[in-house]
C-alpha positions in Angstrom: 74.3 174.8 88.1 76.5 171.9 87.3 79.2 172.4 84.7 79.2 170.3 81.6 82.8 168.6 80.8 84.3 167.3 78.1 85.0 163.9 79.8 84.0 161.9 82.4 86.7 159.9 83.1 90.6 161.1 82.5 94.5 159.5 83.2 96.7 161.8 83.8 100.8 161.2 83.1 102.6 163.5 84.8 106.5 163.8 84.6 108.9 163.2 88.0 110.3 167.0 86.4 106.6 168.6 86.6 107.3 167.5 90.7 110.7 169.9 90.9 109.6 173.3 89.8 113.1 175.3 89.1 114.8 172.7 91.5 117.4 170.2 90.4 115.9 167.3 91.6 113.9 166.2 94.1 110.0 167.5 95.3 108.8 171.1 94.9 106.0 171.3 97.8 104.7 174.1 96.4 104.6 173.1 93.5 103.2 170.1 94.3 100.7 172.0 96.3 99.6 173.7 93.3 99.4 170.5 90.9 97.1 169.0 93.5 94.5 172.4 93.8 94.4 172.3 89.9 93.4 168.1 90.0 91.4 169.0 93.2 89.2 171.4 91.2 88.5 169.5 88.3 87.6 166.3 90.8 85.1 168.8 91.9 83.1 168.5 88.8 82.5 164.8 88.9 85.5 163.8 86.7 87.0 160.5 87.5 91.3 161.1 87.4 93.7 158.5 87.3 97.0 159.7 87.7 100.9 157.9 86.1 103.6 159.4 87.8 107.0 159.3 86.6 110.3 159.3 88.1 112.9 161.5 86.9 113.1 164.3 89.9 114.3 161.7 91.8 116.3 159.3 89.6 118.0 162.4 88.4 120.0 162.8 91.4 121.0 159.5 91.5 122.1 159.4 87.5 125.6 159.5 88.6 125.3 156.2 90.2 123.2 154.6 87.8 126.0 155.1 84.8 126.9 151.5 83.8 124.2 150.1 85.3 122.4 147.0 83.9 119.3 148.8 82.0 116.8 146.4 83.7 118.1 147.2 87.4 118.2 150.6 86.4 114.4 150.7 85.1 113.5 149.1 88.7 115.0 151.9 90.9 113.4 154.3 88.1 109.8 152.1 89.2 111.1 153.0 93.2 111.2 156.8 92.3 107.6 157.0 91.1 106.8 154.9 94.0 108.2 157.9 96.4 106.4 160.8 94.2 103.1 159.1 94.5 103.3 158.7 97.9 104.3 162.4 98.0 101.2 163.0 96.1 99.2 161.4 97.5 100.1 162.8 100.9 99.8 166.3 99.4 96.0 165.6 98.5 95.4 164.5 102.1 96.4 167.5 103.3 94.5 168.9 101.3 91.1 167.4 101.8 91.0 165.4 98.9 90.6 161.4 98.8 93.2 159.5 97.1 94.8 155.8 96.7 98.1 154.9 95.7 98.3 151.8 93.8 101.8 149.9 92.7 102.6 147.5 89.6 105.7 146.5 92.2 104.5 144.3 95.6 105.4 147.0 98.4 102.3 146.8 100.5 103.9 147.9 103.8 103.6 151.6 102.0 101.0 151.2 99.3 98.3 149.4 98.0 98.9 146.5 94.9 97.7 147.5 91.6 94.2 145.8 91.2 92.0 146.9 88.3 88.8 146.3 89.6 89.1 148.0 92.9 91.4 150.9 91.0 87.9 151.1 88.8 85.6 151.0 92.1 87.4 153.5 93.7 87.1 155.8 90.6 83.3 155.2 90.5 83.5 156.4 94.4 85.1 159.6 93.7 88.8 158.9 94.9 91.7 160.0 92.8 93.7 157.1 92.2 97.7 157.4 91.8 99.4 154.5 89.5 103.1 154.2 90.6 105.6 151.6 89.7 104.4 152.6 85.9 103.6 149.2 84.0 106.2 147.2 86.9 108.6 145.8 83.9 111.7 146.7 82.9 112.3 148.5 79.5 108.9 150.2 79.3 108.3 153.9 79.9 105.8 155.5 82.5 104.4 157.1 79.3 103.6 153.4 77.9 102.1 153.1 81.6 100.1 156.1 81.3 98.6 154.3 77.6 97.8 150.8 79.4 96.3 152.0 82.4 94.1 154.5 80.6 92.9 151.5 78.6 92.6 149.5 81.5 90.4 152.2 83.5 88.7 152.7 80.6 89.4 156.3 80.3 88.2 158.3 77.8 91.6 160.4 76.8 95.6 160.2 78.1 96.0 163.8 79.1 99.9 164.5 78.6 100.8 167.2 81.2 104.4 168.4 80.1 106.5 172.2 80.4 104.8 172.7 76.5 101.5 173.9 75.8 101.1 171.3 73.2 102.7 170.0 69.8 104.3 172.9 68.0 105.5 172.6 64.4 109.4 173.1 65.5 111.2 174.2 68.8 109.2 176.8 70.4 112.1 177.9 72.3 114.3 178.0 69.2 111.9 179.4 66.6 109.9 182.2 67.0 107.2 181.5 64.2 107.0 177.7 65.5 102.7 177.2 65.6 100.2 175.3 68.2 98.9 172.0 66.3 95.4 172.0 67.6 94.9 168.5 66.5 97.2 166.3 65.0 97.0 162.2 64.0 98.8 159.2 65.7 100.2 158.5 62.6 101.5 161.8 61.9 103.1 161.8 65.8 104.9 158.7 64.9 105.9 159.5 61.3 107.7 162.8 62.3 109.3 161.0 65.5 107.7 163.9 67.7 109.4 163.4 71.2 106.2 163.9 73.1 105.4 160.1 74.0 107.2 157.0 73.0 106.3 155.2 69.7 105.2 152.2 72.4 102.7 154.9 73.9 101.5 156.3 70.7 100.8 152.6 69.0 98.8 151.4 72.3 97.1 154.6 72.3 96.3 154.6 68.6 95.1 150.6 68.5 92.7 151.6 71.4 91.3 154.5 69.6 92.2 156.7 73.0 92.8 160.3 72.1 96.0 162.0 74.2 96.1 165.5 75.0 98.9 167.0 75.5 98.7 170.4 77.4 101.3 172.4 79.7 100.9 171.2 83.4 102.8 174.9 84.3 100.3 177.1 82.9 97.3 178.1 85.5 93.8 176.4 84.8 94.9 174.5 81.6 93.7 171.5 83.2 90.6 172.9 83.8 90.1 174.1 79.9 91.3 170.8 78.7 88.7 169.0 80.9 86.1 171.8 79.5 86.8 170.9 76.3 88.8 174.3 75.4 91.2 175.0 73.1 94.1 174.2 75.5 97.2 172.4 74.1 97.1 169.5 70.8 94.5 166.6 70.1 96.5 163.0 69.1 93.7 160.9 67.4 93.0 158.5 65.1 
């Protein structure tokens, strides 16, 4: 009997860090692995995913060098990094069994596909996971401002925020003991406390498009899944 979900189409921002498991830097197969069994089962269902990728795992290692930089070259070799994990990703799927397409906001064709919205959207109706790298391909804009325009532009019904946090808590978690779980919470309220979450850029886009984020903890088993089901699994942001 088929399962009834909460959504039907999703976009996905995961961090570089949610790539690295306890490692430094770099790619975590197994962890990796894991990620990919978690999306795999939910694409299972019939939901269409759309994935943002970030950077940091691999940028990290090369902070050192990038000290001083000029913020705009900087930003591009951030853009390179998420190019690498969604190829990474995308490989991982294969190997897995699952269909996916790697599409870049930056022109490297010899290794991936060029971002195109329409065929991104056909090859969501078709069933293929499609992986967004490169985030938004400018300078001074975060992969999570990415995640926000490309869930507009796929048409997706809700961001879902995968980050080490099992939603928005009223203080630290990891500092205070009595910190509590916002089940829901409002964009405006997300930007008026500055919660750290997603930048104000993310938020506003997200907020003007009326398209909910949920932001959930990518390391906890099946919390993917219960988002999807439309479980009390991490916080709500909506208008």
């Amino acid at each position: 009997m088929p399962v009834a979900t909460a959504y039907k189409r999703i976009l996905l921002k995961l961090s570089g860090e949610a790539l690295m498991g306890d490692d430094s830097y770099g790619i975590n197969q197994e962890v990796v692995s894991r990620i990919v069994a978690e999306v795999a089962e939910v694409a299972r269902l019939g939901v269409e995913i759309g994935i943002v990728i970030g950077g940091g795992n691999i940028f990290r290692g090369m902070a050192g060098a990038a000290s001083g930089m000029d913020r705009a070259t900087a930003d591009y070799m951030g853009m390179m990094a998420t190019i690498m994990n969604a190829m990474a990703l995308g490989d991982a799927m294969r190997v897995a069994g699952v269909v996916a397409r790697v599409q870049s906001a930056l022109n490297v064709e010899q290794v991936v596909e060029p971002y195109i919205r329409n065929k991104a959207i056909r090859y969501l109706e078709e069933g293929k996971i499609v992986i967004f790298a490169a985030g938004t391909g400018n300078p001074f804009f975060t992969t999570d401002t990415a995640a926000a325009l490309r869930g507009t532009e796929m048409e997706a019904e809700i961001v879902l925020k995968a980050t080490k946090v099992d939603g928005i808590y009223s203080a630290d978690p990891n500092k205070d003991p009595t910190a509590t779980r916002y089940a829901t919470i409002s964009f405006d309220e997300a930007i008026a406390r500055n919660l750290q979450v997603m930048d104000a850029t993310a938020f506003a886009l997200c907020r003007d498009q009326k398209l909910p984020i949920k932001v959930f903890s990518i390391f906890k088993p099946g919390a993917l899944m219960r988002v999807v089901l439309g479980e009390d699994e991490g916080t709500l942001v909506h208008i």
